[in-house]
N, C-alpha and C positions, 0 to 999 in steps of 0.2 A: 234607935234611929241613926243611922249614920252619917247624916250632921253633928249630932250630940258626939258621938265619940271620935268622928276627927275634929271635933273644936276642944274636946278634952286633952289627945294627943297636941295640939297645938299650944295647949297651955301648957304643955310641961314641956317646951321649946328642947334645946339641947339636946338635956341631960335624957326625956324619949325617945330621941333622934341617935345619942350613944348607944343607949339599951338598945333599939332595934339594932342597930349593926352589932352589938353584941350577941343578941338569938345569932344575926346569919354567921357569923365565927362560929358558935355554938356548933349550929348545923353542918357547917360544912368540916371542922373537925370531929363528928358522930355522924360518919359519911351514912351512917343507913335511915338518917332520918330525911326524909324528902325534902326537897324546897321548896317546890310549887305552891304549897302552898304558906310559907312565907314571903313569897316573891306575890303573889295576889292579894296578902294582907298589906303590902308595901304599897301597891296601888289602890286598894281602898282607902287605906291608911292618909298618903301621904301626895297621893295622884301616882301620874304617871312619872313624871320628871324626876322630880324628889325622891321615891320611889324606888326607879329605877337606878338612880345614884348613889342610895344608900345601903341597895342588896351588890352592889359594885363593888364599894366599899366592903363591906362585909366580905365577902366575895374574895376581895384581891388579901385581904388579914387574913381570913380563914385557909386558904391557899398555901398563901406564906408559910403558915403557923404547922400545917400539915409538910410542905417539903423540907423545910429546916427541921422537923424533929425525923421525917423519915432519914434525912442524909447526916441527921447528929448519931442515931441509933442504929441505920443500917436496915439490912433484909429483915431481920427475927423482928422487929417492932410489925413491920406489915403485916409476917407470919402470925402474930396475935390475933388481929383483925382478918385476915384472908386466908384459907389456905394455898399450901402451895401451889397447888395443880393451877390455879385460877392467876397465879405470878406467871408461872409456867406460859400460859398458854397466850400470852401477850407478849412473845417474845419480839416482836415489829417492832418494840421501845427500843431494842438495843439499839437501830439502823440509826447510828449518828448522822449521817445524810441528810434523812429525809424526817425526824426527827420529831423537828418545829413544826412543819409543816402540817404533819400527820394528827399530833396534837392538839393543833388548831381548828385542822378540818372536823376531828372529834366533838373537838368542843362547841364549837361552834353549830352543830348539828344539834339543834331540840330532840329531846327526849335520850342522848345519850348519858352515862353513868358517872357525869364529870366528879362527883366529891369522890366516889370511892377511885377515879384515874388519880387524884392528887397524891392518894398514895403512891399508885404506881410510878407514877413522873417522877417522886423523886427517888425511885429507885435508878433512873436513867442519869444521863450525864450531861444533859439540861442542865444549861448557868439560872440562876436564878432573876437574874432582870429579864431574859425571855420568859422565862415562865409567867413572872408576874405581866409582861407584856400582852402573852396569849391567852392568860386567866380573865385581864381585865377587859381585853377588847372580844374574846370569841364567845364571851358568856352572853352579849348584849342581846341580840336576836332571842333568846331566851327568857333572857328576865324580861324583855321589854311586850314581847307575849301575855306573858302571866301579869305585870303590872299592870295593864293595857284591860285586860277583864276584871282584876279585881278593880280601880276606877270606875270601869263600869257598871261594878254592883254597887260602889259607894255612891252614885250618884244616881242611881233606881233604874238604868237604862239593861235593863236584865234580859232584854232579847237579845241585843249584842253583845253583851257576856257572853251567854251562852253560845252566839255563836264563833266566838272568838276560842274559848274553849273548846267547842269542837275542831275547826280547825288547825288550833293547836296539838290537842289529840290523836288529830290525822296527821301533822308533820312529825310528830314525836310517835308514831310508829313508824312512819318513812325512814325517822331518823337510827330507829333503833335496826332497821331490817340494813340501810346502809353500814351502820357500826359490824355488826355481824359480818358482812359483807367484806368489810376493808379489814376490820383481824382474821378472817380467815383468809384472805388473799394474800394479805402484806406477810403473815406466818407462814403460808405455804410457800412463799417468794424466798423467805428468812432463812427459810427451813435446808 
């Protein structure tokens, strides 16, 4: 029932409340494990509020944690995890101009590939207080999505989950057809 296990979760105050934001560091430094649905266990979990501030949290460490070891280690750390052709082909990071911007609008868009960009970022020459600026604010629209439905299942209201998840769904292929759209555009621009 989930009554029983968010009253369980609430008894272990804190030090539950650490661990989850530990999972989303986790996740977001093992960029190929999804979030979605840690980000829906947040709102069942915790609601939506709580929720959504503690996949934030996670969120802005896990971030951190990924661009200070890409910019301690350099390209070849990425190259482990990505190949080249796919650094390659994100060449729109270099435009120091337009930068902040571009990253934001990325992020900020559901259903694009933000853990695995955390690499890419910090191959760029992004300061680090922007970044954690554009991590912490352009994720929200996102998590606050996916928080928003799992509540809804913690509280039995599972027609509006579900429709919450659909059109999450449908923004988050919007969002992926726009990504494609702006790296191909912003690269052929670069190019």
């Amino acid at each position: 029932k989930p009554e029983l296990f968010r009253a369980w979760v609430g008894e272990k105050g804190f030090i539950g409340r650490l661990a989850f934001i530990g999972i989303i560091v986790f996740q977001i430094v093992i960029a190929i494990v999804p979030g979605e649905p840690f980000e829906i266990a947040a709102g069942y979990t915790f609601g939506v509020i709580e929720g959504t501030v503690l996949c934030i949290i996670g969120q802005v460490i896990g971030s951190a944690l990924v661009f200070l070891f890409v910019r301690y280690c350099g390209r070849h750390a990425v190259e482990l995890f990505f190949p080249r052709e796919k650094i390659e082909s994100l060449k729109f990071l270099k435009n120091t101009k337009r930068l902040n911007i571009l990253v934001f609008i990325l992020f900020f868009i559901p259903g694009t590939p933000k853990d695995i960009m955390c690499y890419f970022v910090g191959l760029t020459k992004m300061k680090l207080a922007d970044w954690l600026m554009i991590t912490a604010i352009a994720r929200i629209p996102s998590v606050i999505t996916s928080t928003v439905g799992g509540d809804a299942l913690g509280v039995g209201k599972f027609g509006f989950a579900v429709i919450v998840f659909v059109f999450t769904g449908m923004i988050s292929v919007c969002g992926i057809l726009v990504y494609r759209y702006i790296c191909k555009r912003q690269n052929r621009n670069d190019a």
